[in-house]
C-alpha positions in Angstrom: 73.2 106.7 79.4 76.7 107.1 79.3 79.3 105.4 81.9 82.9 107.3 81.4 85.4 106.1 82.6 85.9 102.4 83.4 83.5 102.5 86.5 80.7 99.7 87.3 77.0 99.9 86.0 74.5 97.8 87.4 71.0 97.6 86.3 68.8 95.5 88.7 65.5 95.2 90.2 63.1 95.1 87.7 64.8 98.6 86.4 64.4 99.8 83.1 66.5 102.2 80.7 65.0 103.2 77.8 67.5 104.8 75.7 71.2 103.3 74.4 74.0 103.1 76.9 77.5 103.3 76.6 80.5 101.7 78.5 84.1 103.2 78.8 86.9 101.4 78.8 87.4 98.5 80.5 84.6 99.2 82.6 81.4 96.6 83.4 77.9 96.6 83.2 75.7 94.0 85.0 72.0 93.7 84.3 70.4 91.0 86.4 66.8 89.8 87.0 63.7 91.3 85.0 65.4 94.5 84.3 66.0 95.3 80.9 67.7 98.0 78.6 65.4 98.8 75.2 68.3 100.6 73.1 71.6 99.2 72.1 74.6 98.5 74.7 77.8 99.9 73.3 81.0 98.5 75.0 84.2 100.2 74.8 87.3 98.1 74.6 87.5 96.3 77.4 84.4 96.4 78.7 82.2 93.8 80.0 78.9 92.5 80.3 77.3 90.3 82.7 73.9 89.6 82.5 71.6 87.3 84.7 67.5 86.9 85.0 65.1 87.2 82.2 65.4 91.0 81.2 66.5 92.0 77.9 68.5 94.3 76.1 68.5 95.8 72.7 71.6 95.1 70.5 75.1 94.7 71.8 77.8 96.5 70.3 81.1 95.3 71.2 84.5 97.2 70.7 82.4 100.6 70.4 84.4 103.9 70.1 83.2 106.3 72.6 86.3 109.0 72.8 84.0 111.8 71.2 81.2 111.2 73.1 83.4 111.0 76.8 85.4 114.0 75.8 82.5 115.9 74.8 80.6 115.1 78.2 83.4 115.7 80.1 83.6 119.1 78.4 79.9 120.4 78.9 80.3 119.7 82.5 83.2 122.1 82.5 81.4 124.5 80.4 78.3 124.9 82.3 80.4 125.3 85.3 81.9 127.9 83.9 78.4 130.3 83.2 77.7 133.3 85.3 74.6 132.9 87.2 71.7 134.2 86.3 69.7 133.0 89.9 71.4 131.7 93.1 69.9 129.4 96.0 71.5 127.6 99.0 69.7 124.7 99.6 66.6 124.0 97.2 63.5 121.7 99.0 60.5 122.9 97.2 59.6 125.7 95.2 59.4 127.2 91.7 62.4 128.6 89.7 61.1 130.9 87.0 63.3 131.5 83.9 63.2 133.3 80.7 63.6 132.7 76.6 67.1 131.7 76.8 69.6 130.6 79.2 68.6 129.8 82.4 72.2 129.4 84.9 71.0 128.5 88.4 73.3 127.5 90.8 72.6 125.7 93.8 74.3 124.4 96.8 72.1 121.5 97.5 68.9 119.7 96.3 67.2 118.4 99.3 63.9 116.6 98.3 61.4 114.5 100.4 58.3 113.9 101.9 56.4 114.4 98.0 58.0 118.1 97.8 57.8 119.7 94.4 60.1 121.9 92.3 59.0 123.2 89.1 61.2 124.6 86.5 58.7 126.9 84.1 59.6 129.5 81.7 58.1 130.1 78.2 58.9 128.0 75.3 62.7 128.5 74.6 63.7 128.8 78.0 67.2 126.3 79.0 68.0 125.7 82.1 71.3 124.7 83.8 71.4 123.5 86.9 74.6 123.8 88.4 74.8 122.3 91.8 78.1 121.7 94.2 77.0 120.5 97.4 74.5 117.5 98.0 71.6 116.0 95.3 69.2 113.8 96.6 65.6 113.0 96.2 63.6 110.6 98.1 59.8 110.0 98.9 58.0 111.0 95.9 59.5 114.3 95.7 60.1 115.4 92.4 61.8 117.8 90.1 59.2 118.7 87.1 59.1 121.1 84.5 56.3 123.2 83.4 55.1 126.0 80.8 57.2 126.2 77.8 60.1 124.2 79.3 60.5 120.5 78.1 62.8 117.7 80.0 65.5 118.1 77.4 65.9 122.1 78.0 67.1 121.0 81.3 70.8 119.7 82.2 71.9 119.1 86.0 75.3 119.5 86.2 77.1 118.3 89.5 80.1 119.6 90.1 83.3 118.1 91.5 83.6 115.1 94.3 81.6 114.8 97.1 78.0 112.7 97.9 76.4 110.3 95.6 73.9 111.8 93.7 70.9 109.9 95.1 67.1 109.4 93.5 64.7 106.9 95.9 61.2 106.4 96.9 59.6 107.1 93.8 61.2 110.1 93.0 62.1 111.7 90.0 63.6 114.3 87.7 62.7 115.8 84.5 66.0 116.9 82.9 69.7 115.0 82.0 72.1 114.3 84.7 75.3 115.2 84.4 77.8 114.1 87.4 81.1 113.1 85.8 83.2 112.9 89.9 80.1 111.7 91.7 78.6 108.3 92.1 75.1 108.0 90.8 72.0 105.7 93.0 68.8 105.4 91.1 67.2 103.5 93.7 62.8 103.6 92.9 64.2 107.0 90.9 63.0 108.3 87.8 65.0 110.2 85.5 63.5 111.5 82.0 66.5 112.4 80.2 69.9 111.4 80.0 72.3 109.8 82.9 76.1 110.1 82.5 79.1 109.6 85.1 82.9 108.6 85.3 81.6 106.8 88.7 79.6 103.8 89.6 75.7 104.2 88.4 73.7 101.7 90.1 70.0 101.6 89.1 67.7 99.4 91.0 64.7 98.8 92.4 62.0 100.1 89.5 64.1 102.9 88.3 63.5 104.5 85.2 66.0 106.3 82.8 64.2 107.5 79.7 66.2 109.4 77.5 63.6 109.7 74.5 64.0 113.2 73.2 67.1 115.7 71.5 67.8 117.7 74.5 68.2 121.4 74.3 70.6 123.7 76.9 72.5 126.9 76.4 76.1 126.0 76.3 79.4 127.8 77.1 79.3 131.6 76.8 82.6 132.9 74.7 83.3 136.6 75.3 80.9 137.2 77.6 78.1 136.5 75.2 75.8 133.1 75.9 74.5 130.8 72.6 71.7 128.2 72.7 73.1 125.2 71.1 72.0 121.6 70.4 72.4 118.7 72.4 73.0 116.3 70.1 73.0 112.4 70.2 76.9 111.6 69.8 77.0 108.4 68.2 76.8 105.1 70.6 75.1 106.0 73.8 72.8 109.0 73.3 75.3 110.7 74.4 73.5 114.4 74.6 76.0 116.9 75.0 77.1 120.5 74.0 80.4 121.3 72.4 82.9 122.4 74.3 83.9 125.6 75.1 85.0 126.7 77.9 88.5 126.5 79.5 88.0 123.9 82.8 87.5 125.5 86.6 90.2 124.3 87.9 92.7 123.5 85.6 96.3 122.7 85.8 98.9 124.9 85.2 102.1 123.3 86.1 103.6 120.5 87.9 106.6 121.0 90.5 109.2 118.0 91.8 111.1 119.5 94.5 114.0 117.1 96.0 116.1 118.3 99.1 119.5 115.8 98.7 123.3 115.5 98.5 124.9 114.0 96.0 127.8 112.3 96.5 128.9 110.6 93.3 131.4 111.2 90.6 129.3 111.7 87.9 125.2 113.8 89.0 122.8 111.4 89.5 120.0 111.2 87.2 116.1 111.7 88.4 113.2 110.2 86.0 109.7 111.6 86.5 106.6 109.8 85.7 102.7 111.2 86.2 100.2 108.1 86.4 102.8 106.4 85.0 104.0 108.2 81.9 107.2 109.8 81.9 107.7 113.3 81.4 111.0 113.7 81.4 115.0 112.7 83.0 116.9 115.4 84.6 120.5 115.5 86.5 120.8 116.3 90.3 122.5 119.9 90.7 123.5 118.8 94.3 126.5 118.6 95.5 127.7 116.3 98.9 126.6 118.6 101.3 123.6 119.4 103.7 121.7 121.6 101.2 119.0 123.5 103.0 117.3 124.6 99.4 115.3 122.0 97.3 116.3 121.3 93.9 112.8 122.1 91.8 112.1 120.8 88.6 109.1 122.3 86.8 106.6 120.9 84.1 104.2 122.9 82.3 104.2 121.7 78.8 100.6 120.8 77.4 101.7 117.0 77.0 102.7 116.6 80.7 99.5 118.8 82.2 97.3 116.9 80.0 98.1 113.7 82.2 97.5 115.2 85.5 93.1 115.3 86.1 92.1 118.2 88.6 89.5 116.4 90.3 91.3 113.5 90.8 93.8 112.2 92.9 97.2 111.6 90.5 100.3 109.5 91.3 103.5 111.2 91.2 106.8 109.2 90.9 110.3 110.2 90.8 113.2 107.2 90.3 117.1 107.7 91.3 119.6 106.6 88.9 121.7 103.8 90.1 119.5 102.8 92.9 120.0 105.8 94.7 123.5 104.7 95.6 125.0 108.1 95.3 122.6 110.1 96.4 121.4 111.0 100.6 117.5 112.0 100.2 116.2 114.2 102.4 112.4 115.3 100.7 110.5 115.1 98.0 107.5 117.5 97.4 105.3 118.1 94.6 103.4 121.2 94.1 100.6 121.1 91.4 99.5 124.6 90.4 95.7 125.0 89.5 93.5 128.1 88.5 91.4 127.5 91.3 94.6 126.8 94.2 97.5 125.3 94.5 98.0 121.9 96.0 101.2 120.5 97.8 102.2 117.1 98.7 104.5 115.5 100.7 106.0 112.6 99.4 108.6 111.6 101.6 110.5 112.8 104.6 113.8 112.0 105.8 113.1 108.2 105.5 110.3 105.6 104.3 109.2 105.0 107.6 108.1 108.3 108.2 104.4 108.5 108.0 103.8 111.8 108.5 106.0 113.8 106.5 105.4 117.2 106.2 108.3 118.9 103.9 108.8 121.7 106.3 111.5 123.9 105.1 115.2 122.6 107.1 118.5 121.7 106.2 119.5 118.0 104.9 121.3 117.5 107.9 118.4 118.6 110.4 115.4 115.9 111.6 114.2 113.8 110.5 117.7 114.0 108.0 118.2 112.0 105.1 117.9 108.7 103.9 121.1 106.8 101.1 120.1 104.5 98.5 116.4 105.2 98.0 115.4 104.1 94.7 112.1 105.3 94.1 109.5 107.6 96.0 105.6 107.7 94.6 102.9 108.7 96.0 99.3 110.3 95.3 98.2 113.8 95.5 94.8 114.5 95.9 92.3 117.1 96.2 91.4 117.9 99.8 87.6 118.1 101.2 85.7 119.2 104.3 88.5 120.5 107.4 91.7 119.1 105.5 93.8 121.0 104.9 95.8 122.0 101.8 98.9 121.3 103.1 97.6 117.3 103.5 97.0 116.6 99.4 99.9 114.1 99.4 98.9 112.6 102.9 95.4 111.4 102.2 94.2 108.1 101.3 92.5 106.5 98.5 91.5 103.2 99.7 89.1 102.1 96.8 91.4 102.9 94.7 88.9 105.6 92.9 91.0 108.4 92.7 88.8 110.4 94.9 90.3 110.4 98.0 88.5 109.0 101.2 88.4 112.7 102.6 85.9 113.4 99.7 84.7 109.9 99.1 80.9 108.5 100.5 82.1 105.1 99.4 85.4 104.0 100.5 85.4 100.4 101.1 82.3 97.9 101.2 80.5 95.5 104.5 79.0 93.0 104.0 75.4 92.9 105.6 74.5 89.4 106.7 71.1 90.0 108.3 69.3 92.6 108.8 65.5 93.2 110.3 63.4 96.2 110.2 60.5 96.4 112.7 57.9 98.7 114.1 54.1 98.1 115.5 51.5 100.3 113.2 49.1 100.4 116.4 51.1 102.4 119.2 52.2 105.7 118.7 55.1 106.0 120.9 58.6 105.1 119.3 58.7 101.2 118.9 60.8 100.4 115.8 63.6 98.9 116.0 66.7 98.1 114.0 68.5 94.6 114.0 71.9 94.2 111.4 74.2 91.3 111.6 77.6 91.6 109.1 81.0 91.9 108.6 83.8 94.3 106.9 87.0 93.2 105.7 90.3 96.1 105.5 89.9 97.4 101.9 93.6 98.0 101.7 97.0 97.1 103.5 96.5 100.9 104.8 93.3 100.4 105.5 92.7 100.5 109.6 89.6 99.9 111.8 89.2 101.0 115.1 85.5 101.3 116.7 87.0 102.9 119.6 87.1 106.4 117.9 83.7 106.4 117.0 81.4 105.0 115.0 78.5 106.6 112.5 75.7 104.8 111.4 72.9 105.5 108.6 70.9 102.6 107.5 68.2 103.6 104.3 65.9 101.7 102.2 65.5 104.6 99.7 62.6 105.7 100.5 60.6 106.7 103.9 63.1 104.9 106.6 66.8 107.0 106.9 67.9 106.4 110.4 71.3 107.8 111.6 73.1 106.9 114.5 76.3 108.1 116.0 78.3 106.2 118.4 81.1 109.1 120.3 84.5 107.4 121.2 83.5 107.8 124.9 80.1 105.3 124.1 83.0 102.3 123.1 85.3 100.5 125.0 87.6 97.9 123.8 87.2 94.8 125.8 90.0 92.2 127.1 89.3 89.7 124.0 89.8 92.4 121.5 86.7 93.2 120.2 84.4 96.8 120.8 81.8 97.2 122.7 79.5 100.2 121.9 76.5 101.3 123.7 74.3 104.8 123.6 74.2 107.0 126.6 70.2 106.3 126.8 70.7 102.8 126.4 69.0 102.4 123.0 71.5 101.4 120.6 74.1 98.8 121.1 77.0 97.6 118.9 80.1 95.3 119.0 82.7 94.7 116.6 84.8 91.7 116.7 88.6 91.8 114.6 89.1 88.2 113.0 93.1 87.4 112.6 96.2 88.9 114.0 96.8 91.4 112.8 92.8 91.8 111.9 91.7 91.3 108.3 88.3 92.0 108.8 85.8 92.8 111.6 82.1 91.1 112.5 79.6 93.5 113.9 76.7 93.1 115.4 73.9 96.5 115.8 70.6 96.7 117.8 68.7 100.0 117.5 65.7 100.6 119.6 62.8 103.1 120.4 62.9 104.3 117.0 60.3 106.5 115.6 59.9 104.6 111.9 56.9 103.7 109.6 56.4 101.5 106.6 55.8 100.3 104.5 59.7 99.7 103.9 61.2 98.9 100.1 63.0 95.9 99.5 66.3 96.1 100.0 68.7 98.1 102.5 71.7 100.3 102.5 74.0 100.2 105.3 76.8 103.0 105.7 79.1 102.9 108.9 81.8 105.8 109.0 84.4 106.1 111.2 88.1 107.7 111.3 86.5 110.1 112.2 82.8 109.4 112.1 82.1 111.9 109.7 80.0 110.8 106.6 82.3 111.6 103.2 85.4 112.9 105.5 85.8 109.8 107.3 86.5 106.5 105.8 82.8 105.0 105.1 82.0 101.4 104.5 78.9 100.6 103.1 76.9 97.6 101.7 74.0 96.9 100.1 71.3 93.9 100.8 68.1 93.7 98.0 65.1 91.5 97.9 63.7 91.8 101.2 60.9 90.0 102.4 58.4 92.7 103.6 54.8 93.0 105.3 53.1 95.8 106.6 55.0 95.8 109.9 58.7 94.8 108.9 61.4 94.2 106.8 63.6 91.1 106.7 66.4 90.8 104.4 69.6 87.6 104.4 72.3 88.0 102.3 72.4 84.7 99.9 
């Protein structure tokens, strides 16, 4: 297993991962309780452990050097993007995919799995498979992903491309096969996963989860001039890492980076602009403005290996551009940035006639014309981002990125975290109409200082436990109203659900809520422990902002489920 990039590992609930791990930098690992890690734990610089309980783990390895092995995963998952398909399925549920000797490229849209459905991957000894999938991945109740004739668990790599939903495993579910997910978030929760597990995200595995990485895997890697090669998927050193040599040139890439800055200049001497990607500078060039209202942007283009290097596709990426002198000289009217990829441009907005302008747009006008110009601005940065679901293109400067991620909240299923307090699960095993119900108690604080809340444009709800209860709820702006003290009351056209949300300090700083859900149709028995998502802004799962928490250790009996957050 094989965390990439500085995200948070946790390993908890009696969980076990039999194979080594590896840590990038500065990121953290936390294994708490009976859980326990059989191979060695290879930490990056910076990198930390935390470790709680009376699980074990192999031996620790401090200070590891990982580069090869993060470069070379971050490769194969562009280089099996990158292979024709040789079969193509929108939304998998159950099913058999039969290959042949050799590569395999099937490429899904979604993995949908519940209810103990069964896919089998079979083909005669020989046969790799690459599973490429963009949309959703998630298993739950028993289902499973198995592999059968000739075809082993390490002929199989899942590669999940881009941002988007967590790739989730619960309920006793598993997969034969590594998983590969470098932009997405990774839940093994009651999952199984017989191969290897690597992400630049958070991998949380809880709850009984398995990751058994035992065997050399095998997968066709990158095809060069049109012609496909089985190759080895090696352990790389510290971590197991198993993955193919890269190949391929990246879906996606960059091409070339463009400031433009509408402005006058009204000094003796040009004023000098400094330009800095993620922090690095690239480079210092004079304005070529003179004092007047210039209706065409000055553009200053980067597309030297060094500079694109720094800029990650998939990613959002701060752009920064700083004014000689303070700005003194120099009446700013815009300042756009236009990133050129192989797979579509992006453009964003950085500023607009002043700071206080929150909605700039970088239409084309003079200097002179509204919203004008702005003297003595030092500095303008921002973030562009790749855009998801119905934003636009146009918005990749505008969006936010409130967890601070780099995956911007647009594209994001985890954008800021609640707090669950109390929560209760109930339904009666001996009637038959719906008589569940859903009782949460808890509280969310603002993630950022542009982080805003506001029940009264809707509210969704989806509260899991991995496994056979997934409720969703969705409160419409017209089913709240706020009330004269400030706070939200929500309540369901039939009556059945009820919420309130309550802001705490002016101006708020975080919100209590309070949900009752009733007549549900739910049965046990329940897992131990509970996920809570709410989504609003718009209430959207992924597009909107969604804040969600986590409660474990539930008490449970045949009829409920009671969990209290210590």
């Amino acid at each position: 297993m094989l965390e990439l990039d500085g995200g948070p590992v946790s390993v908890t609930g009696s969980s076990v991962v039999q194979s080594d791990v590896g840590i990038g930098p500065n990121g953290k690992i936390s294994v708490t309780g009976p859980s326990s890690i059989t191979g060695t734990l290879y930490l990056s610089s910076g990198a930390q452990l935390s470790k709680s309980g009376s699980g074990t783990i192999g031996q620790v390895v401090q200070n590891a050097d990982l580069s090869q092995a993060i470069n070379d995963a971050q490769s194969a998952a562009t280089n099996a993007a990158a292979q024709p398909c040789t079969q193509s399925f929108g939304t998998v549920t159950n099913g058999t995919i039969t290959g042949f000797a050799g590569q395999n490229v099937i490429c899904v849209q979604n993995v949908n799995l519940g209810g103990g459905a069964i896919v089998t991957l079979t083909g005669p000894a020989g046969a790799t498979f690459v599973i490429n999938v963009t949309g959703t991945f998630t298993l739950g109740g028993n289902a499973q992903i198995a592999v059968g004739g000739g075809v082993q668990s390490a002929d199989v790599l899942y590669n999940v491309i881009g941002i988007g939903q967590a790739v989730a495993f619960g309920g006793g579910s598993s997969v034969d096969g590594s998983l590969l997910a470098p932009q997405r978030k990774i839940s093994l929760n009651g999952g199984t996963v017989d191969g290897g597990v690597f992400s630049r995200r958070d991998i949380n595995i809880t709850s009984g989860s398995v990751v058994s990485s035992s065997a050399t895997a095998t997968v066709a890697a990158a095809a060069t001039s049109g012609a496909s090669t089985a190759q080895t998927l090696e352990r790389s050193g510290p971590g197991n890492a198993m993955i193919p040599t890269p190949v391929a040139t990246p879906i996606g890439r960059v091409t070339g980076v463009t400031f433009r800055i509408l402005h006058a200049d009204c000094g003796t001497e040009p004023s000098v602009f400094d330009f800095f990607i993620n922090n690095t500078p690239i480079g210092s060039v004079a304005s070529s403005a003179s004092c007047e209202c210039e209706s065409v942007p000055q553009e200053v283009a980067f597309a030297d290996p060094a500079t694109l290097a720094l800029v990650d596709a998939g990613l959002c990426n701060a752009y920064r551009m700083t004014v000689s002198d303070g700005g003194a000289a120099v009446g700013l009217g815009q300042v756009q940035i236009l990133v050129e990829r192989a797979d579509g441009n992006l453009e964003g907005c950085l500023f607009d006639g002043s700071a206080d302008n929150t909605s700039p747009t970088c239409d084309n006008r003079s200097l002179c014309d509204g919203p004008a110009f702005s003297d003595g601005v030092a500095a303008v940065a921002g973030m562009v981002c790749p855009v998801c679901g119905s934003t636009p293109q146009s918005a990749a400067g505008q969006q936010r990125d409130l967890d601070g991620d780099r995956i911007a909240d647009a594209c994001d299923d985890a954008d800021a975290v609640l707090t669950i307090r109390h929560a209760r699960v109930h339904h009666d095993p001996t009637r038959f109409e719906p008589n569940g119900s859903i009782v949460l108690q808890g509280d969310l604080a603002l993630a950022a200082a542009n982080d805003t809340f506001d029940a009264t444009r809707g509210i969704a709800l989806r509260v899991t436990d991995g496994s056979r209860l997934d409720t969703t709820l969705v409160f419409q702006a017209e089913d709240c109203q706020r009330l004269a003290t400030g706070a939200v009351s929500c309540r369901s056209p039939d009556g059945h659900a009820q919420g309130s949300f309550v802001p705490y300090g002016d101006p708020p700083t975080r919100y209590g809520f309070a949900l009752r859900l009733d007549h549900l149709a739910l049965s046990g028995p329940f897992q131990s422990s509970l996920t809570v998502r709410l989504t609003d802004d718009p209430p959207v799962p992924v597009e909107g902002i969604d804040r969600v928490g986590a409660v474990g250790d539930c008490v449970v009996t045949r009829s409920q489920m009671r969990c209290r957050q210590p």
